[in-house]
MILOZA-326481 format. One record per residue (C-alpha): x negated, y negated, z negated. Coordinates in steps of 0.2 Angstrom, whole numbers, plus 5000, padded with zeros to 4 digits. Example, Ala and Ser with C-alpha at 12.3 -4.5 7.8 and 13.67 -1.06 7.14 Angstrom:
BEGIN
493850224961/493250054964/
# end
This chain:
BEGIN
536954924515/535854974528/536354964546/537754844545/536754714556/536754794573/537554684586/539254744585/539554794567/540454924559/542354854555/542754874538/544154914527/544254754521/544754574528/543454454532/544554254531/543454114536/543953924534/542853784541/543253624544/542453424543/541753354526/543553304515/544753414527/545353524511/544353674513/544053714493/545853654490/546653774504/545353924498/546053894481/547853884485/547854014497/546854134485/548354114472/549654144485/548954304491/548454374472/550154324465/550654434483/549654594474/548254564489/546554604479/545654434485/543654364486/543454214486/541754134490/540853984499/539353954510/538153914506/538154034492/537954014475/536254114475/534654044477/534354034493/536053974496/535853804481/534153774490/535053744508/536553654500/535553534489/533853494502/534853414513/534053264510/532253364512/532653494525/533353454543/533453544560/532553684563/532453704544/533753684538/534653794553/533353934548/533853914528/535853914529/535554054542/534254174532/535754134514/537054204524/536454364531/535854384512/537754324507/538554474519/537254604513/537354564495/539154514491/540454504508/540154674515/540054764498/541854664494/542654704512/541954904509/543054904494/544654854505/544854634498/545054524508/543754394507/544154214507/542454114513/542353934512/541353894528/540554004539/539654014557/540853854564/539953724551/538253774555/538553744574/539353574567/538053534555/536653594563/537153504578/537353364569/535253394568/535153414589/534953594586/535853694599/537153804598/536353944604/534953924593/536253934580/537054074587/535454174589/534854144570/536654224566/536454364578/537354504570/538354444558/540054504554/541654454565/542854384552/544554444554/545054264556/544154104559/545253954552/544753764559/545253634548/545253464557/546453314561/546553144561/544653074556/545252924549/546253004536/544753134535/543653004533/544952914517/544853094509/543053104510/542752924502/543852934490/542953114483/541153054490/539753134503/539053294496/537953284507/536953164518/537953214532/539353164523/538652994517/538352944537/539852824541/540352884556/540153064549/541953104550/542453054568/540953144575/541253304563/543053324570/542553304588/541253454585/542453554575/543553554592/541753614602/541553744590/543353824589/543353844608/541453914607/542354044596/543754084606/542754074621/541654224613/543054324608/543254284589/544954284582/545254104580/546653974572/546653784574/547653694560/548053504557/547553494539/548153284540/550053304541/550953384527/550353404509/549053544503/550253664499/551053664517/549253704526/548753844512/550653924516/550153934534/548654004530/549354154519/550354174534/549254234544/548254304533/549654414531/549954434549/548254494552/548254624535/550054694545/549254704561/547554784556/547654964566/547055084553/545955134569/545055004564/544855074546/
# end
């Protein structure tokens, strides 16, 4: 999987889906349904999360509590450009699309959450690949913040109470960092309507992007 990483990679044949959003949004619950949708639509689907399930990736999710800043930037950075070589590219060469459960948008959040910089952020990320489409979950932070309660802080960004309102307010920053460097981008209210509704959107335009693919691209 060499030379994937240069500062405009290749474009493969499959479709890279990303979905970010604050802590109790409905990420895992939108990947999930919008996962069945497309497979009961015969559209071969990967589903994963970041951080990943490999080792670097359970060191970053679980040290919260030990790792912060630079660290912790440096650690969720290093378990996604591993995640890409070792499982999202190989899935995208073989034509899925690929469903990630966060992405570049939470670790401007999070990591800003730790005073590191955007750009920092951006800079530990250079090369990384495009998605196809970058969904932001976000809405009212008060219900947000219900949701999050009720399932409890994965993490200690999580447990700070005033986590949601300022998660929310940072998601916004990032989406229009995103757009403002070109990614394909989608803002969603994942507060009104039930789950099913915002996962239906989401297939939506998942299926928008797979129609509008140029095989030029291919």
């Amino acid at each position: 999987m060499t030379g994937l990483f240069p500062d405009e990679p290749h474009r493969l044949p499959g479709t890279l889906i990303t979905l970010d959003g604050p802590g109790g949004v409905g990420k895992s619950t939108a990947a999930r349904l919008v996962t069945s949708a497309l497979t009961a639509a015969g559209v071969p689907v990967h589903t994963t999360t970041q951080p990943s399930r490999a080792p670097l990736g359970e060191l970053a999710r679980h040290g919260t509590d030990t790792y912060r800043g630079m660290a912790l930037a440096c650690l969720c950075a290093a378990d996604r450009h591993h995640q890409l070589a070792a499982e999202i590219l190989p899935a995208l060469c073989k034509s899925q699309v690929v469903v990630s459960d966060r992405y570049v948008a939470s670790s401007l959040v999070l990591q800003g959450l730790d005073d590191v910089p955007a750009q920092t952020v951006w800079q530990l990320n250079h090369g990384i690949y495009q998605p196809d489409l970058s969904i932001i979950l976000n809405g009212d932070p008060q219900v947000i913040d219900a949701r999050l309660r009720a399932r409890g802080g994965h993490s200690r960004f999580e447990r700070a109470k005033d986590n949601s309102e300022r998660e929310t307010a940072l998601y916004a920053d990032a989406l229009a960092d995103l757009e403002h460097r070109g990614w394909p981008v989608a803002g969603l209210n994942a507060t009104i309507g039930p789950p099913e509704a915002i996962a239906a959107t989401i297939a939506s335009l998942v299926q928008h992007v797979l129609t509008e693919k140029s095989p030029a691209c291919l």
